[in-house]
PDB file of N, CA, C and O in Angstrom:
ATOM      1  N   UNK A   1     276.514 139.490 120.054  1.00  0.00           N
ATOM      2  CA  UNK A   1     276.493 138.114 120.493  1.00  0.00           C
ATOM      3  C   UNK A   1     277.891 137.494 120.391  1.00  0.00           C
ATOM      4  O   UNK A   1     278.310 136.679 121.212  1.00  0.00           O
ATOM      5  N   UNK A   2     278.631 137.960 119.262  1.00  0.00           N
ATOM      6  CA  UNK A   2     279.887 137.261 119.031  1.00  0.00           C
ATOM      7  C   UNK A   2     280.947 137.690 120.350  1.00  0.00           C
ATOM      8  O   UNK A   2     281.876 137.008 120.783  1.00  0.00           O
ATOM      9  N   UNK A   3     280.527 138.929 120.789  1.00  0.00           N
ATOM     10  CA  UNK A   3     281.479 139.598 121.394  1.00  0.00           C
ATOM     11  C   UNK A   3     280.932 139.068 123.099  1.00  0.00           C
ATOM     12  O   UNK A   3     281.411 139.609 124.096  1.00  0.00           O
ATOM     13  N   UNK A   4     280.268 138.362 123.158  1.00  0.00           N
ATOM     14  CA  UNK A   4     279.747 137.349 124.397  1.00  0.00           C
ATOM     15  C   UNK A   4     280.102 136.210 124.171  1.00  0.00           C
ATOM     16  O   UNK A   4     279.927 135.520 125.175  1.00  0.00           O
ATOM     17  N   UNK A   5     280.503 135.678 123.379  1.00  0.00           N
ATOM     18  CA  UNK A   5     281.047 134.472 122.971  1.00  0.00           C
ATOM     19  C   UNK A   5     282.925 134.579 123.350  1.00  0.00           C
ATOM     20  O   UNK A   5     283.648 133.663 123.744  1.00  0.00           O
ATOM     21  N   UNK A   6     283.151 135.448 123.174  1.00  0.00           N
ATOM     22  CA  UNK A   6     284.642 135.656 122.808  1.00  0.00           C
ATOM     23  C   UNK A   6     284.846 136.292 124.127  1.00  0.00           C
ATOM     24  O   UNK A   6     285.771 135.816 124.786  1.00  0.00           O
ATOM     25  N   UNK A   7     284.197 137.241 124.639  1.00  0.00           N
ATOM     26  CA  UNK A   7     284.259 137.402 126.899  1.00  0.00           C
ATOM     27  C   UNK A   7     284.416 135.963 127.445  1.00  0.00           C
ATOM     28  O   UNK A   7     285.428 135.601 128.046  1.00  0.00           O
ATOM     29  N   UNK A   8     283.365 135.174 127.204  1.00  0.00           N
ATOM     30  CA  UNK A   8     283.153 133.884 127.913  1.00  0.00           C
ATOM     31  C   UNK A   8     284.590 133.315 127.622  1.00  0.00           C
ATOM     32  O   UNK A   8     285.055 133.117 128.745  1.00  0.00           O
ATOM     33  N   UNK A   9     285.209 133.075 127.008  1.00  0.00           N
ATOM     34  CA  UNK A   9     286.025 132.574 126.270  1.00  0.00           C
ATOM     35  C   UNK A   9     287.299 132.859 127.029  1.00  0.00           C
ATOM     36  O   UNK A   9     287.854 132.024 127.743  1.00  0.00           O
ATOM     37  N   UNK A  10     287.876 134.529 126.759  1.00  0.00           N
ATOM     38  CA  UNK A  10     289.203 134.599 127.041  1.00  0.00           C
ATOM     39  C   UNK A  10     289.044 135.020 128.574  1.00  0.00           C
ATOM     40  O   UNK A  10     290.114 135.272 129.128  1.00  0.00           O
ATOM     41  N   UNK A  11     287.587 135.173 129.563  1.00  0.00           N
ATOM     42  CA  UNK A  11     287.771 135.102 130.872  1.00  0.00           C
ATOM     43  C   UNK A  11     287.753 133.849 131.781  1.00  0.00           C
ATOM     44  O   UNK A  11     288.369 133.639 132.825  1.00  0.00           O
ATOM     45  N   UNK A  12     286.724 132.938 130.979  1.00  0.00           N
ATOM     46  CA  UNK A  12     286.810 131.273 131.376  1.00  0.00           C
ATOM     47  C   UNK A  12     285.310 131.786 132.300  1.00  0.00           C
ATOM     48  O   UNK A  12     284.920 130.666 132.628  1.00  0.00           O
ATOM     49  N   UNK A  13     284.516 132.534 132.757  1.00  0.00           N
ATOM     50  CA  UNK A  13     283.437 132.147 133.208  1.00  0.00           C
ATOM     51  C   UNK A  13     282.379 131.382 133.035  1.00  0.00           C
ATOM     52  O   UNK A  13     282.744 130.465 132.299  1.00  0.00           O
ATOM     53  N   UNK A  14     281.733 131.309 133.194  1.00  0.00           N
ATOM     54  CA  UNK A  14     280.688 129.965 133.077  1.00  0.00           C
ATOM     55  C   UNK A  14     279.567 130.653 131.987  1.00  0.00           C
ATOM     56  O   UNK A  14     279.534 131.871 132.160  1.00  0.00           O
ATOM     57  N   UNK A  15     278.856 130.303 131.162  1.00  0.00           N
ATOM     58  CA  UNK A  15     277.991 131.337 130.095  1.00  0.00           C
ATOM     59  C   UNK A  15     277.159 131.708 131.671  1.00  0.00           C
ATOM     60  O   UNK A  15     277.493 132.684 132.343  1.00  0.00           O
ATOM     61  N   UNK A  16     276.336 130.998 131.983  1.00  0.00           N
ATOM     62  CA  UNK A  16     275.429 131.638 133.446  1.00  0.00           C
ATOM     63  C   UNK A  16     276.101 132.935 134.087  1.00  0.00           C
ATOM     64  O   UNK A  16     275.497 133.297 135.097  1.00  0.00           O
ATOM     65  N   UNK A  17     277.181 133.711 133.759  1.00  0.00           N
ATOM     66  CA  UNK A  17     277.568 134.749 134.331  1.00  0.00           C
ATOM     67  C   UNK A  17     277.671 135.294 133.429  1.00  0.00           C
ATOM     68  O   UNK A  17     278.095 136.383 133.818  1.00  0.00           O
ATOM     69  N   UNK A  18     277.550 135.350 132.005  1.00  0.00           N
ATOM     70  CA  UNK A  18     278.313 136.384 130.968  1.00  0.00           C
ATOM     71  C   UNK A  18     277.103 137.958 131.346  1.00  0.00           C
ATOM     72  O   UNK A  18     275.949 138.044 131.765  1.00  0.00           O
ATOM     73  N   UNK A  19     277.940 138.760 131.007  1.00  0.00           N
ATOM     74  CA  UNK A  19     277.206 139.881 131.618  1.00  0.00           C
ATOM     75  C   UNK A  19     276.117 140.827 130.824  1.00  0.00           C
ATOM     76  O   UNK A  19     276.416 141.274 129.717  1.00  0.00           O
ATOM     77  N   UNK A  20     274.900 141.103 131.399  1.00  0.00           N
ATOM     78  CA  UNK A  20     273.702 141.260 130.608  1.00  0.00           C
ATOM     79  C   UNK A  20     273.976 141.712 129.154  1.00  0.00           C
ATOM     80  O   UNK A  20     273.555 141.063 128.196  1.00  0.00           O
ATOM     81  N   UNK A  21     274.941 143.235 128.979  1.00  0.00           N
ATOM     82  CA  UNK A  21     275.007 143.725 127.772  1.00  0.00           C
ATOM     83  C   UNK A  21     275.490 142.529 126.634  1.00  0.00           C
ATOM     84  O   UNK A  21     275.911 143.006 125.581  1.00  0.00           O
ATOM     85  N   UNK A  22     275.478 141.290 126.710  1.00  0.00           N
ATOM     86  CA  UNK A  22     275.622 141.018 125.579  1.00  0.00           C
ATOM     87  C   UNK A  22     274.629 139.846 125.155  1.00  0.00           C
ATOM     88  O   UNK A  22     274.696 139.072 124.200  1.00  0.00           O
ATOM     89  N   UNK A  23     273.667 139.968 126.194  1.00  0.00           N
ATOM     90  CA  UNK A  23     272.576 139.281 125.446  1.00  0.00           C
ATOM     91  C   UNK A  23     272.301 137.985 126.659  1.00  0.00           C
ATOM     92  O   UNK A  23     273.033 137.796 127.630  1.00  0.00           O
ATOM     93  N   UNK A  24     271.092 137.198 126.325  1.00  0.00           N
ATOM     94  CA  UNK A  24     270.811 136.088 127.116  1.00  0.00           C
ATOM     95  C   UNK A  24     272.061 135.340 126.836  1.00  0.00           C
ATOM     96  O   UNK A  24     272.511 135.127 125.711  1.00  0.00           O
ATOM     97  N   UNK A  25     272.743 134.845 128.311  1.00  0.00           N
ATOM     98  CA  UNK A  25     273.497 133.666 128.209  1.00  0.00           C
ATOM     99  C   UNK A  25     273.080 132.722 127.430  1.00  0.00           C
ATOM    100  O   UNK A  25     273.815 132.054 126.703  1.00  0.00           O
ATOM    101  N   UNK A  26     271.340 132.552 127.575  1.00  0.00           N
ATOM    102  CA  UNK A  26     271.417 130.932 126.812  1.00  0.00           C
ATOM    103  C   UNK A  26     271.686 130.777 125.741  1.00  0.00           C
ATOM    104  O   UNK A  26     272.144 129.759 125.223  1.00  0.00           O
ATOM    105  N   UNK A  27     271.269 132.426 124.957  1.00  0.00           N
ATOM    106  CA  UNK A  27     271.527 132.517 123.088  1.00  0.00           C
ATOM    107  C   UNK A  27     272.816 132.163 122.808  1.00  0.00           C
ATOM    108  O   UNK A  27     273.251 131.418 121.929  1.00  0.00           O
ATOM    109  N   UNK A  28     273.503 132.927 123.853  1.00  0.00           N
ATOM    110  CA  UNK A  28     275.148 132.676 123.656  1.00  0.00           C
ATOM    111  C   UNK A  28     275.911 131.598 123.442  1.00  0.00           C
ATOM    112  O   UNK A  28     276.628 131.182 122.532  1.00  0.00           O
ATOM    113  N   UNK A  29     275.519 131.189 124.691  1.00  0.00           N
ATOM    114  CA  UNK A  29     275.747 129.601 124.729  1.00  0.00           C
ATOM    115  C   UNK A  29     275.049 128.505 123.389  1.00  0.00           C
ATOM    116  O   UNK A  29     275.755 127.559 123.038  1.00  0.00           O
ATOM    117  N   UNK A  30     274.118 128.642 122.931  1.00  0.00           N
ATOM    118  CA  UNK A  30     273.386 127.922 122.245  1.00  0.00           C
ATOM    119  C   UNK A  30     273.862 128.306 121.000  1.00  0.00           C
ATOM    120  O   UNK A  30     274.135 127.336 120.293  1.00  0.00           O
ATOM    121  N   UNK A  31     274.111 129.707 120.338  1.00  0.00           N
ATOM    122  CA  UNK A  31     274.961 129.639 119.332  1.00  0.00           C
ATOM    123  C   UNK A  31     276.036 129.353 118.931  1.00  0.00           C
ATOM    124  O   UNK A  31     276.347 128.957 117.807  1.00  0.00           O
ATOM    125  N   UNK A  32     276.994 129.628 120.280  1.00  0.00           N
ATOM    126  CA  UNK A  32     278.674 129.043 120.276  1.00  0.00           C
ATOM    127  C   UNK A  32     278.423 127.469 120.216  1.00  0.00           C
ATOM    128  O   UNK A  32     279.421 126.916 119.752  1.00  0.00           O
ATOM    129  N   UNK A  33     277.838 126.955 120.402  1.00  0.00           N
ATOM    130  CA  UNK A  33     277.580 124.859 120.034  1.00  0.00           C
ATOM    131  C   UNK A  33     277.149 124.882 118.931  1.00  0.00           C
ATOM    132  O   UNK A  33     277.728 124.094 118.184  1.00  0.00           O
ATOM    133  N   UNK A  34     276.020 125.706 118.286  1.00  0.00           N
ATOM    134  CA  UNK A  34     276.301 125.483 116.646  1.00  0.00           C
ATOM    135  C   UNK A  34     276.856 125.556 115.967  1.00  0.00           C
ATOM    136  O   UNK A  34     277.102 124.791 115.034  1.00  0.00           O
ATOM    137  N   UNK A  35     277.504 127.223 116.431  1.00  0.00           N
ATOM    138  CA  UNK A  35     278.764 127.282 115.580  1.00  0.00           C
ATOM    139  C   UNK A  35     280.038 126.163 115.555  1.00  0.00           C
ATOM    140  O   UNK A  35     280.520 125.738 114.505  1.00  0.00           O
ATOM    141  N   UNK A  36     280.447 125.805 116.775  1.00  0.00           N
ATOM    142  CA  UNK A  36     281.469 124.897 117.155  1.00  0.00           C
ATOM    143  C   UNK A  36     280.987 123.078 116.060  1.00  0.00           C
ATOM    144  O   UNK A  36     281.582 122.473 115.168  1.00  0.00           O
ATOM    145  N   UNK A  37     280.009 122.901 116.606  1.00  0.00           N
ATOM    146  CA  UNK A  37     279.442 122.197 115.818  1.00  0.00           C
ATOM    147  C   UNK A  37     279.417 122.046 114.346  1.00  0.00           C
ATOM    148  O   UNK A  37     279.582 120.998 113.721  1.00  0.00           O
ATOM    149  N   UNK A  38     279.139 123.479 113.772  1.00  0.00           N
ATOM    150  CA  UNK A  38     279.120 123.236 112.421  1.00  0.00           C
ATOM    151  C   UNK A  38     280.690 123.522 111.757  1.00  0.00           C
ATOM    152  O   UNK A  38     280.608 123.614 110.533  1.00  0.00           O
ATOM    153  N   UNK A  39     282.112 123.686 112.278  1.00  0.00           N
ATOM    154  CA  UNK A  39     283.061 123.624 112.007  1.00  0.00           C
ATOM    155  C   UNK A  39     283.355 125.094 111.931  1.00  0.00           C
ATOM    156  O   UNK A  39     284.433 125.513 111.510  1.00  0.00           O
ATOM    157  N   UNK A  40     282.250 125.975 112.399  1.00  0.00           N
ATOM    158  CA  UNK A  40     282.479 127.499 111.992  1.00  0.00           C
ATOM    159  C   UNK A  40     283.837 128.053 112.746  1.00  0.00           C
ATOM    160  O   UNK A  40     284.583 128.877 112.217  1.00  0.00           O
ATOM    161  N   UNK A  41     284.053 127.498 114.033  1.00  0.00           N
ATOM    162  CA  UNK A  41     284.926 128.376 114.165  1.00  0.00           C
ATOM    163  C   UNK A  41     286.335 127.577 114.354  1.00  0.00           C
ATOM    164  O   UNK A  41     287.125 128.244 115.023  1.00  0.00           O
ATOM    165  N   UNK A  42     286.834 126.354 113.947  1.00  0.00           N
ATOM    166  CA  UNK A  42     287.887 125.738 113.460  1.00  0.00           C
ATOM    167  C   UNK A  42     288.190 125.997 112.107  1.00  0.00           C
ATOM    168  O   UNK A  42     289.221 125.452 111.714  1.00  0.00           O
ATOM    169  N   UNK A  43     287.489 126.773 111.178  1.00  0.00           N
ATOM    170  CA  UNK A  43     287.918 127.339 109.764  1.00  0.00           C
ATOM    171  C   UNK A  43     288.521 128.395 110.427  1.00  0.00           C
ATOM    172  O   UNK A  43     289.734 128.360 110.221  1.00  0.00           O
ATOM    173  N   UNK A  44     288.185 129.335 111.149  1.00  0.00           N
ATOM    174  CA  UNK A  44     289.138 130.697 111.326  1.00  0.00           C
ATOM    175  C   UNK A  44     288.773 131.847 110.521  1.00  0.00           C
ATOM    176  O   UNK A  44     287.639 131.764 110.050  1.00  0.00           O
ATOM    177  N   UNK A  45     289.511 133.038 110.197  1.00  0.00           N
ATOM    178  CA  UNK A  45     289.109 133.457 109.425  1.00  0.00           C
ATOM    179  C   UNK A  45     289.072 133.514 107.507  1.00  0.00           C
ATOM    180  O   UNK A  45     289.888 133.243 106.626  1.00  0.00           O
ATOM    181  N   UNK A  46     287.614 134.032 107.543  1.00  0.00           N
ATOM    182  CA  UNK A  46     287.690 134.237 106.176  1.00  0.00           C
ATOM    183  C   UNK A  46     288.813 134.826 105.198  1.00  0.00           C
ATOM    184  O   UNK A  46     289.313 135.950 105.245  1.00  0.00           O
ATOM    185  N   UNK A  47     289.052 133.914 104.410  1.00  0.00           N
ATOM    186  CA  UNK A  47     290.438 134.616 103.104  1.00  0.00           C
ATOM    187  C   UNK A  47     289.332 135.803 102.373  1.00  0.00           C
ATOM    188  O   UNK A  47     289.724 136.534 101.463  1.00  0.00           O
TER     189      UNK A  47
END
């Protein structure tokens, strides 16, 4: 899923195109707003 998050991302497509192997667009989409949401991915990585 992460690795559908991070396609969408550095190709700029729309989630409605991300490509089957990485799962329903909508999960994708719907987890990258929680995450974004919950500050998960403006921390960066873990120390």
């Amino acid at each position: 899923m992460i690795n559908g998050m991070v396609y969408t991302i550095r190709t700029g497509i729309s989630w409605r195109d991300l490509p089957e192997r990485y799962g329903p667009w909508k999960t994708a989409c719907t987890r990258f707003r929680g995450y974004a949401l919950d500050g998960i991915l403006a921390r960066g990585p873990a120390a």
